[in-house]
Each structure stands twice: as C-alpha cells, then as structure tokens.
Steps between C-alpha positions, in 0.01 A plus 500: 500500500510087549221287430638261758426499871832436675467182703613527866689242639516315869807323627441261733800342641518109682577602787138697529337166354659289810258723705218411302237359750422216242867488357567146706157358320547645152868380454430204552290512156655300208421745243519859500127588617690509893767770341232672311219522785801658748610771206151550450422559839796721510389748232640384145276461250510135409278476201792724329781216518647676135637765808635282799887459524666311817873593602731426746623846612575741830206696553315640756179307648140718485351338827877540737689755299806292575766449190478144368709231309203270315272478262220755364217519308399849260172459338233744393306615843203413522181733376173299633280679717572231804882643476367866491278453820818333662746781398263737671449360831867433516638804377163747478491556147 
C-alpha cells in the first residue's frame, strides 16, 4: 500500500491557449502572471510549479482533437472546488 496520492496530470497544448478568450490580453504580460492565469484557467494546478514541464512535441489538442506540431504544457490538474464544479457541468461528473 503507498502513502502517496498519485498526482494526475493535464496537458494543455498552445494551440488550445491561442483560443483562450483572454489569450490576446494576457500575452501581452511581461512576466509570467499572463502564461500562468491562461494554464490556470485551463486546469493545471499552478501553485505546484515543482510539476510543470513545457515541450515542443506532436500531440493531439484536448479542445479540436486534431494532431499538432507545438508546444505543451503537463502540470498537476487542478483539485480546487471552482475546477470540480467546472468539470461537472462540462462533462457531468
């Protein structure tokens, strides 16, 4: 038996984050509170920085399901209740 709760990740690629509503606004943010508030927004768990990785990879995008060449972001999903009321309506659980 572990003692340690297995941390589940979100991957959120660039391509999603173009199609942020605020991504034009945020970008445009000199330090990384723009980046942060969009992967936030996004469902990765900011607070836990120790657990976010960027790469430049093919993968496939969560919001078109189309195979992409650019960037990503993997960071621990968010827990807070805001994200589990939004997962809900969305999804119904």
């Amino acid at each position: 038996m572990s003692f340690f709760k297995e941390t589940e990740y979100k991957v959120v690629s660039v391509s999603d984050m173009l199609n942020h509503p605020n991504f034009e606004e945020l970008s445009k943010k000199s330090d990384e509170e723009g980046l942060y508030r969009i992967l936030w927004d996004m469902g990765i768990d900011i607070h836990n920085k120790k657990e976010l990785e960027y790469s430049y990879c093919q993968h496939r995008s969560d919001v078109t399901k189309k195979v992409v060449h650019c960037g990503r972001w993997v960071g621990a999903l968010r827990k807070d209740d805001e994200w589990k009321r939004i997962m809900y309506m969305i999804r119904g659980y």
